[in-house]
NUMI-435398 format. One record per residue (C-alpha): residue number from 0; x, y, z. Coordinates in nm, 4 decimals. Layout:
<k=NUM	xx=X	yy=Y	zz=Z>
...
***
This chain:
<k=0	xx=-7.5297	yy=8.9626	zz=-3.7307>
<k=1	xx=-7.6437	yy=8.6692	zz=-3.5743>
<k=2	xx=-7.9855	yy=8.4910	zz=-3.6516>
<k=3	xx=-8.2008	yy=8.4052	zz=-3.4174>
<k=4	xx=-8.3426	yy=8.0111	zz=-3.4631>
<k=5	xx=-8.4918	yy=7.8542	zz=-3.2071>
<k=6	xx=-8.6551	yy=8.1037	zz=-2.9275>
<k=7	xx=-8.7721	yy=7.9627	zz=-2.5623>
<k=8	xx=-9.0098	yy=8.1636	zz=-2.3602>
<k=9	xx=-9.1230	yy=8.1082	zz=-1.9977>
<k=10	xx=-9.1311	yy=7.7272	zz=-1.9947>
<k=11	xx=-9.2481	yy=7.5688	zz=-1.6930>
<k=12	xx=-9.2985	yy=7.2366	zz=-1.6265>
<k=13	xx=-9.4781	yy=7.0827	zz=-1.2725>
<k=14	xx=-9.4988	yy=6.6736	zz=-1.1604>
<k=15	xx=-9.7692	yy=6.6738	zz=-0.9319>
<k=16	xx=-9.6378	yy=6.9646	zz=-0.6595>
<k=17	xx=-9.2610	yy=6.9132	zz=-0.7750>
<k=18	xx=-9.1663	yy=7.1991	zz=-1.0244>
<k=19	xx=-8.9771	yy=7.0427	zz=-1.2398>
<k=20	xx=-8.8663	yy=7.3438	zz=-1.4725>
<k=21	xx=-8.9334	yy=7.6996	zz=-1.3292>
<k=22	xx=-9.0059	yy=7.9897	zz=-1.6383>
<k=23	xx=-8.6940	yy=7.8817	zz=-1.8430>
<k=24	xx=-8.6007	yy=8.1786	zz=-2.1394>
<k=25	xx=-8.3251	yy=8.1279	zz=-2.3819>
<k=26	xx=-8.2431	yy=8.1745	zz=-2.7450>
<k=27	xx=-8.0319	yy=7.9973	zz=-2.9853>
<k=28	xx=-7.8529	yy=8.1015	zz=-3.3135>
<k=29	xx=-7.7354	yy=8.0130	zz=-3.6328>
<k=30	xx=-7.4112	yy=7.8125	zz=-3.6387>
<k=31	xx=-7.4054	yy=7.8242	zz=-3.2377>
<k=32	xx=-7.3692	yy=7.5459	zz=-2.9677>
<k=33	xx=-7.5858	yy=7.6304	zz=-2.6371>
<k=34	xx=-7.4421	yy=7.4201	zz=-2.3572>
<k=35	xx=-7.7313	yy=7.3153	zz=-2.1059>
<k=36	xx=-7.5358	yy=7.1977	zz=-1.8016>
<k=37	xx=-7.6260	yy=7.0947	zz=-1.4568>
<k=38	xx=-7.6590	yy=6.8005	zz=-1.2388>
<k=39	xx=-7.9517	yy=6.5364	zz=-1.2662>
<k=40	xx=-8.2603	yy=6.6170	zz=-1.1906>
<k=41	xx=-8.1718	yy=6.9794	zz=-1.2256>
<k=42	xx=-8.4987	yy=6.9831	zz=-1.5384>
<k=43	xx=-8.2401	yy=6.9649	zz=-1.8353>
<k=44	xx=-8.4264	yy=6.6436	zz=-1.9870>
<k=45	xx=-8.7779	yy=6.8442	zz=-1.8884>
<k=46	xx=-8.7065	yy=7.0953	zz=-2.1218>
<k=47	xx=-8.5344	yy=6.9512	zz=-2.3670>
<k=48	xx=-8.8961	yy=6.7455	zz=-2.3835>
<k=49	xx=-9.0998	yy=7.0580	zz=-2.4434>
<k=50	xx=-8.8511	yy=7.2387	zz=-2.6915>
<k=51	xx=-8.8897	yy=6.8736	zz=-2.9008>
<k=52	xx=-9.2622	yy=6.8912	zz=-2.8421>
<k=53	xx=-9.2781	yy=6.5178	zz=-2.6658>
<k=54	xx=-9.3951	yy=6.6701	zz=-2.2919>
<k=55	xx=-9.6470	yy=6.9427	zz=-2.2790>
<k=56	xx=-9.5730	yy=7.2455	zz=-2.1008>
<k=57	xx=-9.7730	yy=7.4208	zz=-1.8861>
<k=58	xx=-9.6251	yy=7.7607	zz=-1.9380>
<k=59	xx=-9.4619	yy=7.9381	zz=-2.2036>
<k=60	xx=-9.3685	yy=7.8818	zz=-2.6014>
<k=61	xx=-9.1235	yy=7.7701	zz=-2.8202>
<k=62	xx=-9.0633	yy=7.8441	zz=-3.1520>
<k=63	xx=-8.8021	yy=7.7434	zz=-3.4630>
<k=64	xx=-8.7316	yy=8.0520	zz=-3.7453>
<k=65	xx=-9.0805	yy=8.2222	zz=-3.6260>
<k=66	xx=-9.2503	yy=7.8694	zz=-3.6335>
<k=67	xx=-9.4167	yy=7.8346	zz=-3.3016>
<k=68	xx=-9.5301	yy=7.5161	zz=-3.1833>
<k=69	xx=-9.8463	yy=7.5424	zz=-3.0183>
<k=70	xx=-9.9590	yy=7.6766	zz=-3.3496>
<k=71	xx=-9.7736	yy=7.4410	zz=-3.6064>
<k=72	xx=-9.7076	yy=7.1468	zz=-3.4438>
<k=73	xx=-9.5896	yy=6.9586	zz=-3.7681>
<k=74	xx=-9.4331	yy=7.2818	zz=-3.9029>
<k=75	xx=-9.2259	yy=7.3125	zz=-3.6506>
<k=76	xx=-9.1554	yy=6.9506	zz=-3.5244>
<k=77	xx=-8.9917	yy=6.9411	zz=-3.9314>
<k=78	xx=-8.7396	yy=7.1933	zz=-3.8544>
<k=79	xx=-8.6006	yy=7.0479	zz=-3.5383>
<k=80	xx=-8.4088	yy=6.6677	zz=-3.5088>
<k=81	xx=-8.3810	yy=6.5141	zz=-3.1673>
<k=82	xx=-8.1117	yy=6.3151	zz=-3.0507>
<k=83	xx=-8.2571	yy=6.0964	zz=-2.7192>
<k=84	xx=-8.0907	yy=5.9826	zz=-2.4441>
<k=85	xx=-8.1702	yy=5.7012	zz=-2.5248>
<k=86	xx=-8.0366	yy=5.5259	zz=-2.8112>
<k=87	xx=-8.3649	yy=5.4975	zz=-3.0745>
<k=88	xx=-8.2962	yy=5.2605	zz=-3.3625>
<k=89	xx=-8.4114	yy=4.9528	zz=-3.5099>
<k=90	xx=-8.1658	yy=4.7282	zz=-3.3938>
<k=91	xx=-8.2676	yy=4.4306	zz=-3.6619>
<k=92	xx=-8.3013	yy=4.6731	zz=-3.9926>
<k=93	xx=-7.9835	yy=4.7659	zz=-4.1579>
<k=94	xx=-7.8368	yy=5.1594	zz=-4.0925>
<k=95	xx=-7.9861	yy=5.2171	zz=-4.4530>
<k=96	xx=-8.3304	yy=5.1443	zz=-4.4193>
<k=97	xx=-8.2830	yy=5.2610	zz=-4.0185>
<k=98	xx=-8.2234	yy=5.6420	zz=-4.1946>
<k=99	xx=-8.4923	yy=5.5390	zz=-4.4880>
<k=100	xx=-8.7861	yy=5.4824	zz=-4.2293>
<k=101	xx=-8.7026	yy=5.8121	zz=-4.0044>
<k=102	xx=-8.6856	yy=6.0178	zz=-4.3389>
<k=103	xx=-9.0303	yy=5.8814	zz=-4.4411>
<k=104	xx=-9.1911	yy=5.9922	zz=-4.1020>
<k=105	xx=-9.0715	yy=6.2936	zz=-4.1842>
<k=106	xx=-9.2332	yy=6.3347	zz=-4.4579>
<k=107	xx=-8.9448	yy=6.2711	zz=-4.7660>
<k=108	xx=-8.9949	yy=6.1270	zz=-5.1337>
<k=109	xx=-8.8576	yy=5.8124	zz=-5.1648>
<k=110	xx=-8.5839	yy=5.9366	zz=-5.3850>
<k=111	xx=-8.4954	yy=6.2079	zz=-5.1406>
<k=112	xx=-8.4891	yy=5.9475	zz=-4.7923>
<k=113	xx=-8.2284	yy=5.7137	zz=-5.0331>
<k=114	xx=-8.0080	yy=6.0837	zz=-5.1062>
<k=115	xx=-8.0301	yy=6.1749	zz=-4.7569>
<k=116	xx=-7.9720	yy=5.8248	zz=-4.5794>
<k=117	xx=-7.6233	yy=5.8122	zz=-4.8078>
<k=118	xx=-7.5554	yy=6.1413	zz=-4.7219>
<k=119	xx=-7.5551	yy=6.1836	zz=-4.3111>
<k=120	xx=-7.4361	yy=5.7870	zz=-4.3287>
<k=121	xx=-7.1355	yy=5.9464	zz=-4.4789>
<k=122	xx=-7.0907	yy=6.2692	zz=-4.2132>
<k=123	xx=-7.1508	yy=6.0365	zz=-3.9494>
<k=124	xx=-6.8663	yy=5.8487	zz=-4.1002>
<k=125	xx=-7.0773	yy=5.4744	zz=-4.1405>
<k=126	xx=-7.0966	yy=5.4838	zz=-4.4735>
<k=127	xx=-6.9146	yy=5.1318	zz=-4.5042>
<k=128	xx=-7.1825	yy=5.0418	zz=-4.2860>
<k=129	xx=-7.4954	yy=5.0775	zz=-4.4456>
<k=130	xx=-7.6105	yy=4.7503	zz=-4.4745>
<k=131	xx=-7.5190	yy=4.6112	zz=-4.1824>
<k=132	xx=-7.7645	yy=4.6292	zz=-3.8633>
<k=133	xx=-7.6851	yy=4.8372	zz=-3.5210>
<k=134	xx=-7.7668	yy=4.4987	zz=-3.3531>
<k=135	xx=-7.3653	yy=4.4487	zz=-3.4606>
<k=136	xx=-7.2604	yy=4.7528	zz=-3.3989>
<k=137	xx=-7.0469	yy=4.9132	zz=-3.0884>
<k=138	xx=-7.2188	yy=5.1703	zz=-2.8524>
<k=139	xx=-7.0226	yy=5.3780	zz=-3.0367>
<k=140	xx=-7.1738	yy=5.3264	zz=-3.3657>
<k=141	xx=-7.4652	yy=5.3462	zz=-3.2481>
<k=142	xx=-7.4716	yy=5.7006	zz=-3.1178>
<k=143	xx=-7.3450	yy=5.8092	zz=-3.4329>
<k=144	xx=-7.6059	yy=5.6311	zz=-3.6151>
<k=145	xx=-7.8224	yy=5.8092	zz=-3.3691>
<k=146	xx=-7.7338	yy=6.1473	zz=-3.4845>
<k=147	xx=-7.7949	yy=6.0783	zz=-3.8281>
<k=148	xx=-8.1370	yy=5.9564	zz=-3.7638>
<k=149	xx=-8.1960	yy=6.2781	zz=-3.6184>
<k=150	xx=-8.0477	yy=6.4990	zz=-3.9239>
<k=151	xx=-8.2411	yy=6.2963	zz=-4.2669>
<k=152	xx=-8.4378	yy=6.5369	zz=-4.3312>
<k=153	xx=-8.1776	yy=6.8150	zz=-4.2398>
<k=154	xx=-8.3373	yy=6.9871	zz=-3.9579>
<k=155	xx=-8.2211	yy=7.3974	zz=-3.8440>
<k=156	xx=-8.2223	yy=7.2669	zz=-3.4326>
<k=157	xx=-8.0295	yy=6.9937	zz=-3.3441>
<k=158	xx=-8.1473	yy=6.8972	zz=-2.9569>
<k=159	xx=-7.8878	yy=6.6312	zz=-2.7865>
<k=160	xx=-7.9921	yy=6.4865	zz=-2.4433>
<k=161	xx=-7.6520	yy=6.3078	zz=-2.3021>
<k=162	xx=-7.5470	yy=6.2086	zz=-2.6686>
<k=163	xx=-7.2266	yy=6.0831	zz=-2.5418>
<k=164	xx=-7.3715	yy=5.8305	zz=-2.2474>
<k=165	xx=-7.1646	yy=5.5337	zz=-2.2239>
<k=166	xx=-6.9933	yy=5.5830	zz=-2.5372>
<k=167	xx=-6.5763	yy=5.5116	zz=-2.5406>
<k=168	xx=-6.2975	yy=5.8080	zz=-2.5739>
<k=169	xx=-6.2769	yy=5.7498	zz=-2.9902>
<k=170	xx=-6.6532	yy=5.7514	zz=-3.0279>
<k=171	xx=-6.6304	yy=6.0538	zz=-2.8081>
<k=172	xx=-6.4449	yy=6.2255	zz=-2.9906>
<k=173	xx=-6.5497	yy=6.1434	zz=-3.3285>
<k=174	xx=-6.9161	yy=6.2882	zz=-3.2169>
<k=175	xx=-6.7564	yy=6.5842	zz=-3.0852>
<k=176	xx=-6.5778	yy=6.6286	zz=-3.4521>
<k=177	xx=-6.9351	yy=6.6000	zz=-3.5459>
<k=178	xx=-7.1159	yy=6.8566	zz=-3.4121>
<k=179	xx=-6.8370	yy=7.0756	zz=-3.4658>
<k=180	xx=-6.8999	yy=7.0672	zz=-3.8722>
<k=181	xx=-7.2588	yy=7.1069	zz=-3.8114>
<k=182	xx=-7.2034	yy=7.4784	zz=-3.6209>
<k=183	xx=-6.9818	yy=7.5562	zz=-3.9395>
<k=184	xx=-7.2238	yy=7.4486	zz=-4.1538>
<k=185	xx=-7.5263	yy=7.6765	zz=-4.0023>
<k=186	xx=-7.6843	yy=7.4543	zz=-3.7459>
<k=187	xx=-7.7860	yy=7.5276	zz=-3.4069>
<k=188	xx=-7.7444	yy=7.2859	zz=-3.1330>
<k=189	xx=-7.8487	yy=7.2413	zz=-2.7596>
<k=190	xx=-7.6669	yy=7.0100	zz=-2.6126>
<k=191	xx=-7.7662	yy=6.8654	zz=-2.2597>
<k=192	xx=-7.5237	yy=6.7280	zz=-2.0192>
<k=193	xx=-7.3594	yy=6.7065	zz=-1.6689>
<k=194	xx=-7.0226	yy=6.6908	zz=-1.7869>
<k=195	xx=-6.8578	yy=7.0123	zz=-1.7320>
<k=196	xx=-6.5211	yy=6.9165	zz=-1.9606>
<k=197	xx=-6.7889	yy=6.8297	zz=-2.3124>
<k=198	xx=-6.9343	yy=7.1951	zz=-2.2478>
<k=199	xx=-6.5824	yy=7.3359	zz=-2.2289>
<k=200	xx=-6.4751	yy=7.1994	zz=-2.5344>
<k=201	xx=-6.8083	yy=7.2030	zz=-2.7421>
<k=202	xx=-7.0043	yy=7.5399	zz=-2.6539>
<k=203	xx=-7.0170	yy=7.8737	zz=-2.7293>
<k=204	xx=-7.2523	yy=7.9530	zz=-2.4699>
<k=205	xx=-7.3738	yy=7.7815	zz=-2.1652>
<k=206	xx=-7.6908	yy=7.7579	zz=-1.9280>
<k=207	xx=-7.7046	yy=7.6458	zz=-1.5861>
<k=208	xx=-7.9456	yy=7.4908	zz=-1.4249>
<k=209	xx=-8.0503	yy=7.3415	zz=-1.1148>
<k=210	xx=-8.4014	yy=7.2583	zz=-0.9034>
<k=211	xx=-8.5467	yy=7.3409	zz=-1.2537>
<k=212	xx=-8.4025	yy=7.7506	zz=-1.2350>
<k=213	xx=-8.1319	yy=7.8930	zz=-1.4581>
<k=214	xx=-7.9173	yy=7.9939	zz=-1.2441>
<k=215	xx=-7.6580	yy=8.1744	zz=-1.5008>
<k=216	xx=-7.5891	yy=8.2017	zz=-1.8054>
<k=217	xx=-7.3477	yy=8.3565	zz=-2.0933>
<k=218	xx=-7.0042	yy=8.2511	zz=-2.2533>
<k=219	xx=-6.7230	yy=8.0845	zz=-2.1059>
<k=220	xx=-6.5230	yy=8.3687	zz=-2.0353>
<k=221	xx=-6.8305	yy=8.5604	zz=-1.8934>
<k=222	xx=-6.8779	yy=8.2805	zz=-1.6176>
<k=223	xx=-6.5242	yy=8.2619	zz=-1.5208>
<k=224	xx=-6.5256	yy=8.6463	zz=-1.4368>
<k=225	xx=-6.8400	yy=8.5576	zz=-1.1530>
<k=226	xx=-6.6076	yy=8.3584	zz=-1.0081>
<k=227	xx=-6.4547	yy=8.5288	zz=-0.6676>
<k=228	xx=-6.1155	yy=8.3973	zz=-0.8026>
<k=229	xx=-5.9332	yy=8.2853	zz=-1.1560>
<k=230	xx=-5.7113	yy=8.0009	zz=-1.0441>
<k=231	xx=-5.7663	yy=7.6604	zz=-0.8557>
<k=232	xx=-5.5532	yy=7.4985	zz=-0.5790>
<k=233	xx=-5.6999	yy=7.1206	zz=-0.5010>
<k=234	xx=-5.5032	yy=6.9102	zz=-0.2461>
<k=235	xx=-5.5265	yy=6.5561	zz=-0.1457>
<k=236	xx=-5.4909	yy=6.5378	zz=0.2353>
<k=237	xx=-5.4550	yy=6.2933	zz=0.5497>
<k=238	xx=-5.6776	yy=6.4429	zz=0.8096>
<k=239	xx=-5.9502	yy=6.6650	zz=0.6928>
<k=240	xx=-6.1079	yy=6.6676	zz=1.0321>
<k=241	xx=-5.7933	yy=6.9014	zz=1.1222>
<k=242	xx=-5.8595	yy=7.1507	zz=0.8728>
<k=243	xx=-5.9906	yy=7.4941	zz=0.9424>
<k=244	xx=-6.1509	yy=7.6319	zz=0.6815>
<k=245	xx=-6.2770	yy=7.9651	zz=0.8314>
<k=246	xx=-5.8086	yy=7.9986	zz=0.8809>
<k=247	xx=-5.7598	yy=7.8964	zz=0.5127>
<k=248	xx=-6.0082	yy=8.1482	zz=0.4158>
<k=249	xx=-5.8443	yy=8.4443	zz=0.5762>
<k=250	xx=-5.4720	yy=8.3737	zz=0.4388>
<k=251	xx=-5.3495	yy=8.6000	zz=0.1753>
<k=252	xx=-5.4511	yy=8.5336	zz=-0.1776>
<k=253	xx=-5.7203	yy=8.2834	zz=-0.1020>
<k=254	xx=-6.0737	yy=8.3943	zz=-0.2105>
<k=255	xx=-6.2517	yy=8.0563	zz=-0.1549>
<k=256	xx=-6.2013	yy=7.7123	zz=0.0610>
<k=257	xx=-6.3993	yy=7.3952	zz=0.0082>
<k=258	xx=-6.3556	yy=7.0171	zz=0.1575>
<k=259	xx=-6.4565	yy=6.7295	zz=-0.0082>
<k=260	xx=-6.3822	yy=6.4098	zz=0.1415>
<k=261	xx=-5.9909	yy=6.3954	zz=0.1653>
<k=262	xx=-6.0025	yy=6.6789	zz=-0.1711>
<k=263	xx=-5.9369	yy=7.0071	zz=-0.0599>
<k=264	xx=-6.0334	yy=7.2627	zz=-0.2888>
<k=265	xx=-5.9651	yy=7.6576	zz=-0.3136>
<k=266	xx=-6.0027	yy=7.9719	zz=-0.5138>
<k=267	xx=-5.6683	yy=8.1697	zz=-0.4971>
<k=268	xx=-5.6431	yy=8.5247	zz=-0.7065>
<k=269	xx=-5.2241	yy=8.4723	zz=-0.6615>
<k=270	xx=-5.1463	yy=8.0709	zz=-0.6599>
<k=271	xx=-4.7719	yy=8.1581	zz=-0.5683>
<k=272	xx=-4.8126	yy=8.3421	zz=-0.2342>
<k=273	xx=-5.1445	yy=8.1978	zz=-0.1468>
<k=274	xx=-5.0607	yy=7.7930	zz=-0.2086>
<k=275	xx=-4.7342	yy=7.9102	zz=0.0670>
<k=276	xx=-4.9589	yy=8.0362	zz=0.3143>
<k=277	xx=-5.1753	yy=7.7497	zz=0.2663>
<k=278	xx=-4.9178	yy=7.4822	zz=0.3407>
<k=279	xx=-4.7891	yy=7.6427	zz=0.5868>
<k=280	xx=-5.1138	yy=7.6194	zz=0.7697>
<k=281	xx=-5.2143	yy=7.2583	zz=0.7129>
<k=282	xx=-4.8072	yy=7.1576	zz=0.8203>
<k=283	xx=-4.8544	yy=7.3532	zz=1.1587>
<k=284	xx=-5.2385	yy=7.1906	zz=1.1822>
<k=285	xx=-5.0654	yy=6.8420	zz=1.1433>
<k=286	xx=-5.2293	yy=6.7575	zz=0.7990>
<k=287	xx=-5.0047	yy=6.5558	zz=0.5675>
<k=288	xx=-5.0856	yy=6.7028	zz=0.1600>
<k=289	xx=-5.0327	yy=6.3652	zz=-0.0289>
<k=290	xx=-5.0933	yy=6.5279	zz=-0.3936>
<k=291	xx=-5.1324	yy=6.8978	zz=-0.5148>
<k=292	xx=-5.2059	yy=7.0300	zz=-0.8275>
<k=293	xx=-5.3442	yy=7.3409	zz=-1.0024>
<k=294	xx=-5.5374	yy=7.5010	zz=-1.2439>
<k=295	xx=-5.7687	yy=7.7381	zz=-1.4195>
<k=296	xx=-6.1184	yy=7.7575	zz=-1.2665>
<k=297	xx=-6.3639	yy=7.5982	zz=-1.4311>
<k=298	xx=-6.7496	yy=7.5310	zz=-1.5217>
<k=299	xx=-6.7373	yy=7.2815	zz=-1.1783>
<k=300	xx=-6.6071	yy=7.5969	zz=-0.9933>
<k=301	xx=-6.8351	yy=7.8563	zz=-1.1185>
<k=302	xx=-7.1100	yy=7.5523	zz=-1.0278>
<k=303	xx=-6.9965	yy=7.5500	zz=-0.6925>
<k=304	xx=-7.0419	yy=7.8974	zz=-0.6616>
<k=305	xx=-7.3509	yy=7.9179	zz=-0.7478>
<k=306	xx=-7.5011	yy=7.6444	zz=-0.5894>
<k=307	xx=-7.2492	yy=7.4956	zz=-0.3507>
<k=308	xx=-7.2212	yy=7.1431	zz=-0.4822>
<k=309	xx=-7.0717	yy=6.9623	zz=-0.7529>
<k=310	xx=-7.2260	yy=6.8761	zz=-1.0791>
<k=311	xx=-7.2744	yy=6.5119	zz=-1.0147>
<k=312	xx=-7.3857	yy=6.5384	zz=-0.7046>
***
């Protein structure tokens, strides 16, 4: 059975007359990944504020293992670790005393920020680093160090705003690697982000947001099946001005028809017959397909659906 840990009721959050976050619910359990996904300035930063207890809300509660934090603040602020967009560190004090300082405000013995600092130095894989400042290290580094600043004192909620921003492929990955042994080990995570392919890969479920509304919500495998159709078609073409997308939408097989730019994009429930009846179209229209290629749908497509534009937009 799964345990609840960290439990989000009704948040809202308003700038002036701009609702920023509109009555956001979720939970999040032991050894589980929530994916918060959507474009920015869709609120995911908003309420990743209130769940860490930095931005007040004006609606709603939060609370970690029953601990809620309008009624104990430091209670619960001990049993979560945030991870900022932002990379937090002192850049001049070596990754040692960087780890000492954050276990401190948190409240550890001496003895136990020293244990601690070694230890999540070591899972964060800069343990040969220790004495050496982040001033010298690679971004990288640096988001790794992050993390561990954010686990010393070995909180139950791990919350990650964009903890891969600007970070190379290796450094990517390793992070990924990461927060992979931390679900195994018990840990639950929200991890904020606009890119669709780190969700994929990282979550076990997923919210999506946008204008500050969850917009849908569940496992992978749940969103795919809202999805009007299970396989992708995306063309590059010559002349999109030629294309007639109410046509494309009526040939056999195709559920969905989209342009972007020169990217042609469509929803086909049978890729064989459909992407035939397709070509044949834009070859009669006079539109030249420079590059075609195909796939599964995906968190951009079920994105699309619900909101009609991408996730970067």
């Amino acid at each position: 059975m799964n345990t609840t840990v960290l439990e989000v009721q009704g948040l809202k959050k308003n700038y002036g007359s701009r609702q920023a976050v509109r009555e956001i619910s979720f939970s999040v359990h032991a050894g589980e990944l929530l994916g918060l996904l959507g474009p920015n300035g869709a609120g995911k930063s908003s309420t990743l504020g209130m769940m860490a207890g930095l931005t007040a809300a004006d609606a709603g509660s939060v609370s970690v293992a029953g601990i809620s934090l309008a009624q104990d603040e430091a209670g619960y602020k001990g049993r979560i670790g945030l991870v900022p967009q932002d990379i937090a560190l002192f850049e001049d004090l070596p990754a040692q005393t960087n780890l000492e300082l954050f276990g401190a405000l948190y409240g550890l013995p001496k003895a136990r920020q020293r244990q601690r600092a070694a230890e999540v130095l070591e899972m964060v894989g800069l343990a040969d680093r220790a004495r050496d400042k982040p001033a010298s290290f690679s971004g990288g580094m640096k988001r790794r160090l992050n993390i561990a600043c954010a686990l010393v004192h070995d909180p139950d909620v791990l919350l990650l705003d964009e903890p891969t921003a600007g970070v190379d492929p290796q450094s990517r990955n390793a992070i990924f690697e990461q927060l992979e042994r931390l679900k195994r080990a018990g840990k639950a995570l929200v991890y904020t982000t606009h890119y669709m392919e780190e969700v994929e890969r990282l979550a076990d479920r997923v919210l999506i947001m946008d204008h500050g509304q969850l917009l849908a919500s569940g496992s992978l495998p749940e969103l795919y099946r809202t999805l009007p159709a299970a396989q992708t078609l995306q063309l590059e073409i010559s002349d999109a001005a030629r294309v007639d997308l109410p046509a494309l939408r009526s040939l056999p097989g195709v559920k969905q028809a989209e342009l972007r730019g020169s990217q042609l994009h469509l929803g086909m429930d049978e890729l064989t017959q459909g992407s035939q009846a397709v070509l044949q179209a834009l070859s009669l229209a006079g539109v030249q397909v420079r590059h075609l290629s195909s796939g599964r749908a995906n968190l951009e497509d079920v994105f699309l659906a619900l909101t009609g534009r991408q996730l970067r937009d």
